[in-house]
KOLNULO-691540 format. One record per residue (C-alpha): residue number from 0; residue in one letter; chain; x, y, z. Coordinates in steps of 0.02 Angstrom, whole numbers. Layout:
REM residues N
    i  aa  ch    east   north      up
  NUM   A   A       X       Y       Z
...
***
This chain:
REM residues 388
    i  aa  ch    east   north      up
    0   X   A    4617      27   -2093
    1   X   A    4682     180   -1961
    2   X   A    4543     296   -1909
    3   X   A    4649     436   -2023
    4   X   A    4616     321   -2178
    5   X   A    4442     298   -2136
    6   X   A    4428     472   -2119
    7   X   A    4503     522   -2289
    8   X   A    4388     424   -2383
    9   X   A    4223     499   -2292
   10   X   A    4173     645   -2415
   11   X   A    4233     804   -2341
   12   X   A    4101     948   -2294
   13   X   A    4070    1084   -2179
   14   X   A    4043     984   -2009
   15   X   A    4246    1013   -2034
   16   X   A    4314    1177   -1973
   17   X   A    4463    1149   -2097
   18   X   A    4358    1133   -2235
   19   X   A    4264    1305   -2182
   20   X   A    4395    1371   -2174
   21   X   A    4457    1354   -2336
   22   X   A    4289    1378   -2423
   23   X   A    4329    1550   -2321
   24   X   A    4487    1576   -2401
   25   X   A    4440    1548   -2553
   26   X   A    4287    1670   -2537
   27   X   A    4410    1806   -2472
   28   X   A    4527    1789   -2631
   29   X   A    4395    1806   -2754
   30   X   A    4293    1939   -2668
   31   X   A    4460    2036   -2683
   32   X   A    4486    1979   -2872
   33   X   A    4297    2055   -2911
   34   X   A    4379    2215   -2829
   35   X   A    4541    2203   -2935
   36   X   A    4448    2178   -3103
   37   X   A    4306    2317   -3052
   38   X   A    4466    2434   -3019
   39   X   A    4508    2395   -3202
   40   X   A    4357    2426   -3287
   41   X   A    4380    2607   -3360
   42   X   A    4318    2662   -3553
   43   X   A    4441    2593   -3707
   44   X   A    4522    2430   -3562
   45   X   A    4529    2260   -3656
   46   X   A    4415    2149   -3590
   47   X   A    4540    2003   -3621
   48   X   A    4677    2095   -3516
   49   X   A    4540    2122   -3361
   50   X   A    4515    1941   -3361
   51   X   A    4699    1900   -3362
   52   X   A    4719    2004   -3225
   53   X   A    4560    1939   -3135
   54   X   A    4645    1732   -3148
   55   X   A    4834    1814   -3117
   56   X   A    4786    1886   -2957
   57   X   A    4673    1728   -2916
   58   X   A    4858    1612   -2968
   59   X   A    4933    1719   -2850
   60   X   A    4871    1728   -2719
   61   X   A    4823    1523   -2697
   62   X   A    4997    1492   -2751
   63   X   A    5079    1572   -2579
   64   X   A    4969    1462   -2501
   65   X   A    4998    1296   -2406
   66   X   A    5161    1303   -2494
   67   X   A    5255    1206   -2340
   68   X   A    5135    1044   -2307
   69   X   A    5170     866   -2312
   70   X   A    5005     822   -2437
   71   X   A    5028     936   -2620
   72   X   A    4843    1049   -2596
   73   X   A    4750    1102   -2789
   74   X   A    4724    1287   -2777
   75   X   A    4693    1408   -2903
   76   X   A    4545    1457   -3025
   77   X   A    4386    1380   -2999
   78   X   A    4310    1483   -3165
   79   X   A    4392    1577   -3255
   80   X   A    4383    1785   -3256
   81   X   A    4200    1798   -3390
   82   X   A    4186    1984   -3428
   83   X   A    4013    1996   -3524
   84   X   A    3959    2164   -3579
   85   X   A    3788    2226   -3618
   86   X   A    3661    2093   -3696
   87   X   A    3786    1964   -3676
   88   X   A    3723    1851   -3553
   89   X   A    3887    1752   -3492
   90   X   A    4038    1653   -3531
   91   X   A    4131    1781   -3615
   92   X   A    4330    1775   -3585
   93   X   A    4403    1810   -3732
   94   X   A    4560    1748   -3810
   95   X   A    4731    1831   -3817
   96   X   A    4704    1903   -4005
   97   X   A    4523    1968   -3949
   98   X   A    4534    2179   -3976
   99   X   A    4362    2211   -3872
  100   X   A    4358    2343   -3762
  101   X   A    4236    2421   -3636
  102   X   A    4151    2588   -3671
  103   X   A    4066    2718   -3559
  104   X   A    3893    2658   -3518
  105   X   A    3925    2478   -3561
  106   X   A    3827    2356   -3399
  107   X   A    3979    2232   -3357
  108   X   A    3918    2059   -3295
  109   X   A    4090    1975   -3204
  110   X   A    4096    1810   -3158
  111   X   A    4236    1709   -3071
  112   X   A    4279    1573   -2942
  113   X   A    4450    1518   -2842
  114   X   A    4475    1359   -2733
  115   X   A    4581    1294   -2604
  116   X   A    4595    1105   -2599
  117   X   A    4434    1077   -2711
  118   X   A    4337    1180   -2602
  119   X   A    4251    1312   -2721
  120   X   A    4175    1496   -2686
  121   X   A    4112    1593   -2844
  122   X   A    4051    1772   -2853
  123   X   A    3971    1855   -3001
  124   X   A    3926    2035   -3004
  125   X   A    3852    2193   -3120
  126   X   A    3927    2354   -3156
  127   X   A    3885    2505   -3263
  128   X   A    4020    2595   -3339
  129   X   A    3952    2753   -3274
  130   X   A    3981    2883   -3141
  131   X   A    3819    2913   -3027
  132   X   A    3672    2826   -2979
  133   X   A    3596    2685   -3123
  134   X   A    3420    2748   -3190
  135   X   A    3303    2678   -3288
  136   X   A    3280    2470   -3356
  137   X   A    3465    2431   -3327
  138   X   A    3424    2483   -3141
  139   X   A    3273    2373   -3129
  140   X   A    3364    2221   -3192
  141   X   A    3499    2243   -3093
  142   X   A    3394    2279   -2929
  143   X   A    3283    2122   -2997
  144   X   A    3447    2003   -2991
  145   X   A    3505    2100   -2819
  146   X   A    3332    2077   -2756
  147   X   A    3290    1890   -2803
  148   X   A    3454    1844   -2744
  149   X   A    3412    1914   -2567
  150   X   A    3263    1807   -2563
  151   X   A    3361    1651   -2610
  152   X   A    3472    1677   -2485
  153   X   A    3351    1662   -2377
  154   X   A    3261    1508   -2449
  155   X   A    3405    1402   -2485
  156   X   A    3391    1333   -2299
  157   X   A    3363    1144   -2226
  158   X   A    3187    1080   -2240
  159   X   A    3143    1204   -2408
  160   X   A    3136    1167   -2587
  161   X   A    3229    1173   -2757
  162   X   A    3080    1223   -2834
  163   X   A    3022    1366   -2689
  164   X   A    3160    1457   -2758
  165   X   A    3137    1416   -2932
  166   X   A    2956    1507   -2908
  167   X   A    3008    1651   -2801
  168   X   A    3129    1740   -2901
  169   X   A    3049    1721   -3054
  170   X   A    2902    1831   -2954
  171   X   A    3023    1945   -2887
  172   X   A    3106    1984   -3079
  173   X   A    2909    2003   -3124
  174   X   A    2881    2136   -3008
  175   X   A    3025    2239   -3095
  176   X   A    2945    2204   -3260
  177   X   A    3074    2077   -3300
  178   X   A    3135    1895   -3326
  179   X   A    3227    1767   -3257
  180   X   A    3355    1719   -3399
  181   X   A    3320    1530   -3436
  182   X   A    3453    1385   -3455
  183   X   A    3562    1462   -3292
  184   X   A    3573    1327   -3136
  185   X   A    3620    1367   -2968
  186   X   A    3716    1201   -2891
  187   X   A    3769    1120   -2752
  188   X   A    3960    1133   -2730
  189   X   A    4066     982   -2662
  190   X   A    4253     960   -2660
  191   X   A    4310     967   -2840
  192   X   A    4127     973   -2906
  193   X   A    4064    1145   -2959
  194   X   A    3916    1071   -3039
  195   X   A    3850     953   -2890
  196   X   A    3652     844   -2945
  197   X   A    3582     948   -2823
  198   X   A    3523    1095   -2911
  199   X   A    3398    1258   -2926
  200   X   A    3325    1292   -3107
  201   X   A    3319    1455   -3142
  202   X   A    3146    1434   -3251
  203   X   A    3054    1287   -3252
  204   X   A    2978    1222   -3403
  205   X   A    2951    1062   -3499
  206   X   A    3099    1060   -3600
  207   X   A    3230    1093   -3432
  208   X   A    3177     963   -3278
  209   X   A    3272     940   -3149
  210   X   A    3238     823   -2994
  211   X   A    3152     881   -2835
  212   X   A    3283     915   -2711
  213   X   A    3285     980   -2522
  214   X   A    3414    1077   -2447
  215   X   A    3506     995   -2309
  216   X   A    3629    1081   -2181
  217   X   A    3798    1072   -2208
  218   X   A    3772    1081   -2394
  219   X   A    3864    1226   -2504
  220   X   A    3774    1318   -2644
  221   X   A    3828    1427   -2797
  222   X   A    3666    1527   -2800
  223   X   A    3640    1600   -2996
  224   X   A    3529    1722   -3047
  225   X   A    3515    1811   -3215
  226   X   A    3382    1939   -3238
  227   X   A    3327    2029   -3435
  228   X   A    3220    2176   -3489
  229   X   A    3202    2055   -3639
  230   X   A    3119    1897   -3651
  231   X   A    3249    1789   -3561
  232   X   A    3283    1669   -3711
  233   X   A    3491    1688   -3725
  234   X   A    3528    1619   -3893
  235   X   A    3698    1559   -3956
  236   X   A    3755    1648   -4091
  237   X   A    3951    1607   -4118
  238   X   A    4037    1453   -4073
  239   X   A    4198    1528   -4102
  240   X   A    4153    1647   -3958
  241   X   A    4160    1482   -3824
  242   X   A    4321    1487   -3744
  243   X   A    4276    1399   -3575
  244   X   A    4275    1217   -3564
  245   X   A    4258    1085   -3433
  246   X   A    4351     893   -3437
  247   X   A    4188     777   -3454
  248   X   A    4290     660   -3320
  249   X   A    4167     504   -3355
  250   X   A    4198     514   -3575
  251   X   A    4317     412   -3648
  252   X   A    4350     422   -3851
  253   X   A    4528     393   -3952
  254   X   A    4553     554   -4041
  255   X   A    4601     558   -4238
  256   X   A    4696     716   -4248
  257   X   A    4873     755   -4169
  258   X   A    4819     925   -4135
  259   X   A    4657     860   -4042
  260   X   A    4783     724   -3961
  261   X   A    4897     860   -3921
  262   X   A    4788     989   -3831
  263   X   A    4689     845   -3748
  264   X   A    4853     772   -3652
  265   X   A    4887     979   -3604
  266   X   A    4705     995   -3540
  267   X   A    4727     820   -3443
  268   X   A    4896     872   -3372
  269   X   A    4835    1056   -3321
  270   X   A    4649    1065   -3297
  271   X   A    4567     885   -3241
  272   X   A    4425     932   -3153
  273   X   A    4404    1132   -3146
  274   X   A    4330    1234   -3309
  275   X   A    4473    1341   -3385
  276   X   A    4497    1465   -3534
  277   X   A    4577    1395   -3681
  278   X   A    4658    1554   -3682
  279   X   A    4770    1454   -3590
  280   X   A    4815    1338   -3712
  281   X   A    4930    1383   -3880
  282   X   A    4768    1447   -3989
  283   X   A    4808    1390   -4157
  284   X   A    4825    1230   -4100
  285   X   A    4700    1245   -3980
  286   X   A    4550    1309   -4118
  287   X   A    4592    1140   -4221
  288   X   A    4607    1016   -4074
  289   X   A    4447    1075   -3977
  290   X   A    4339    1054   -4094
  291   X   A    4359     853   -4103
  292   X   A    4348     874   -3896
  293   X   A    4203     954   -3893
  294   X   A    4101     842   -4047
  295   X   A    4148     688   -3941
  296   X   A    4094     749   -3768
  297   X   A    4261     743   -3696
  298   X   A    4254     928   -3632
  299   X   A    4080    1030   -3572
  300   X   A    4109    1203   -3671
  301   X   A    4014    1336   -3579
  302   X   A    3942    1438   -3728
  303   X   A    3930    1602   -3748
  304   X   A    3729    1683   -3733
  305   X   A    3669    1857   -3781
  306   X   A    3481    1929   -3788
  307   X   A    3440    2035   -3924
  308   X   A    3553    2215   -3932
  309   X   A    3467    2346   -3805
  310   X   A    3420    2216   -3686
  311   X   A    3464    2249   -3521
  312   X   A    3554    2104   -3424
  313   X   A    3603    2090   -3241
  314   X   A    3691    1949   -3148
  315   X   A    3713    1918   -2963
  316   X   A    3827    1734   -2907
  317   X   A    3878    1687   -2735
  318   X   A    3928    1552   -2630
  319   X   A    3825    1499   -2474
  320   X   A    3859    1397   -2341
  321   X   A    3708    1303   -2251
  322   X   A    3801    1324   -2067
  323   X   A    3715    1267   -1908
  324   X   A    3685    1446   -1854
  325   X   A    3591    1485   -2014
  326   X   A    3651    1532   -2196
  327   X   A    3836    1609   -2223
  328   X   A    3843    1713   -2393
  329   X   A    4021    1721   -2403
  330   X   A    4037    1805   -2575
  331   X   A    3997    1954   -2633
  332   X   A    4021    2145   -2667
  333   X   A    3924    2291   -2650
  334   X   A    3810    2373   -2769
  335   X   A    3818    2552   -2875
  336   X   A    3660    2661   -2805
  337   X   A    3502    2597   -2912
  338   X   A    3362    2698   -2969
  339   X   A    3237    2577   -3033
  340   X   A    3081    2634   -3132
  341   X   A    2989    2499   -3003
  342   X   A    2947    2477   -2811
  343   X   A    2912    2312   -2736
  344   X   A    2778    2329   -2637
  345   X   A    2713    2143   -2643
  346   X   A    2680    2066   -2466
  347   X   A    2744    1895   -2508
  348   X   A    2910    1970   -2570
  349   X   A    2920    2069   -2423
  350   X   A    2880    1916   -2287
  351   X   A    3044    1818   -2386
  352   X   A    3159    1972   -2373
  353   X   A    3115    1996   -2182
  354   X   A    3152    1819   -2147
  355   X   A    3333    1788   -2049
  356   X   A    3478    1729   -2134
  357   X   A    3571    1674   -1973
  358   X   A    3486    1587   -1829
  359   X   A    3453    1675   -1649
  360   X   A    3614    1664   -1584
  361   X   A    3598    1568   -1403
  362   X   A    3646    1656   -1230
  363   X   A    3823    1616   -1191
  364   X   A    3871    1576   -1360
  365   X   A    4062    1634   -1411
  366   X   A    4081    1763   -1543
  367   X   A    4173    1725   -1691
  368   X   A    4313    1824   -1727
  369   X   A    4300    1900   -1916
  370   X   A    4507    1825   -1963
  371   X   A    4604    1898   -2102
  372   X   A    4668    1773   -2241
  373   X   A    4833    1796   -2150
  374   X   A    4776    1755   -2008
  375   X   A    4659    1594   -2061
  376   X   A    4824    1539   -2169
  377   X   A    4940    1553   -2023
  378   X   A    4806    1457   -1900
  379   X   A    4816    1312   -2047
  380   X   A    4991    1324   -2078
  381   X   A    5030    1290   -1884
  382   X   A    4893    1147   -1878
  383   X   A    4975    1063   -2044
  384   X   A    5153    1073   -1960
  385   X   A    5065     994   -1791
  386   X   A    5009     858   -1867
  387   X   A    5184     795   -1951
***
């Protein structure tokens, strides 16, 4: 076996500057979707036309990519465009025939992800349909999310826990009078895995366990933090509302129905590994042949939550890589002005927000150059035709 085969096999992270680099890409593309759809959320919009926009421009833009290399590279959606509005929690990416649109006021939770070559960077983000600064509870969960996922930027580092950050955002969302919503995981990413083992519970208690874990450099996250003026129990109300599924790769079962058989070979075909929207599949068919799917574990549908109406519910997602020189948050967008009702003036909360995100750089070290997605693409497109 050549050194190059050897090579392929060994699991790909971020010792590799070409896998960085399109972690980086990715990050850019959807950073600039969450701009796209935010540009599109105005009063009467259909939320199912926002979200087509948010996966068109995410099909776009990884489809002009790496178009002239010797080795066929996945790109594309990672998650699909979720548009949740008010107490809905997450998941919600409505089908074609959905009439839902947004209103003045409404508190927009978006949630999306691209990758390049398997390598996956998701963002997720609140809004409120509003012109000014946010006042009041929606401005304490939503500076609760922002805040708690400042801290776990900064614990998510080699040598700390799963379950220090587990503990220290449910403080911080305390100290804003609010909760952590239960049941939402942050996980490790990996090429083609977007739900890695090693992960942070949001809330632990005896019903969700999940092993103790340490965070190790070189690892990617998908930090995931959901924050209610409620009692942070989502609850499920319509299974017709799912529209996001996953392939369960390891479940095998020989389907009865021709529909089932039908939309089954389509999902193989299109979507093997990555969640999609079955909004992407023909929906008649698609409502009838899911359903077998789904009762014989052969897809992971991502349900759709909601707290109770006039609960206030903020989300904050990004992607983190654990570099040498410290963390790298390389997904994100900025927030509205907030006026919360609260001030956090506990010292424990304050010591993990003054804590660095990025080493001390050494003396002599070179600068790195902030690069364009042009730019990065053309550095890979010239390495790819060096190496034929």
């Amino acid at each position: 076996m050549s050194d190059d085969e050897r090579g392929e096999e060994k699991e790909l992270d971020i010792t590799s500057s070409e896998v960085v680099t399109k972690y980086k890409l990715a990050a850019e593309i959807v950073n600039k979707a969450l701009q796209l759809v935010l540009s599109e959320c105005k009063p009467k919009a259909k939320i199912v036309d926002i979200c087509e926009k948010g996966d068109s421009y995410i099909r776009e833009q990884t489809g002009s990519m790496y178009k002239n290399v010797k080795k066929k590279i996945e790109r594309g959606v990672a998650f699909p465009t979720c548009l949740s509005v008010n107490n809905t929690v997450c998941h919600y990416s409505p089908l074609a025939s959905d009439e839902a649109v947004l209103e003045e006021g409404d508190i927009l939770k978006i949630d999306m992800g691209c990758h390049i070559d398997g390598f996956i960077a998701v963002v997720g983000h609140t809004h409120v349909l509003q012109q000014g600064p946010v006042t009041g509870r929606a401005a304490d969960a939503i500076a609760a999310a922002n805040t708690a996922a400042e801290v776990a930027l900064r614990l998510v580092k080699p040598g700390k826990k799963n379950q220090d950050v587990t503990e220290a955002i449910q403080k911080v969302a305390a100290a804003y009078d609010c909760k952590i919503v239960e049941g939402v995981l942050s996980h490790q990413l990996k090429q083609f895995v977007i739900d890695g083992n090693k992960v942070v519970l949001s809330v632990s208690n005896p019903e969700t366990r999940v092993d103790d874990a340490e965070f190790e450099e070189n690892e990617v996250y998908a930090i995931d933090i959901v924050t209610s003026t409620g009692d942070g129990k989502p609850k499920l109300l319509d299974e017709k509302q799912t529209t996001i599924y996953k392939r369960a790769v390891d479940k095998n079962y020989h389907l009865k129905m021709k529909a089932s058989r039908f939309i089954f070979s389509e999902i193989n075909q299109k979507y093997p590994i990555m969640p999609f929207s079955a909004r992407a599949l023909e929906e008649k068919r698609a409502r009838l042949g899911l359903v077998e799917c789904v009762n014989h574990e052969l897809l992971q549908p991502y349900p759709v939550l909601h707290e109770k109406p006039g609960d206030f519910v903020a989300h904050i997602k990004f992607t983190v890589l654990l570099m040498p020189n410290g963390s790298d948050r390389i997904t994100s967008h900025t927030l509205q002005e907030l006026q919360p009702t609260k001030i956090v003036d506990d010292p424990e909360i304050k010591a993990w927000l003054s804590l660095p995100v990025k080493a001390k750089k050494k003396s002599g070290g070179k600068k790195k150059k902030g690069r364009t997605v042009e730019k990065v693409e053309e550095a890979m497109e010239e390495s790819s035709n060096g190496q034929e």
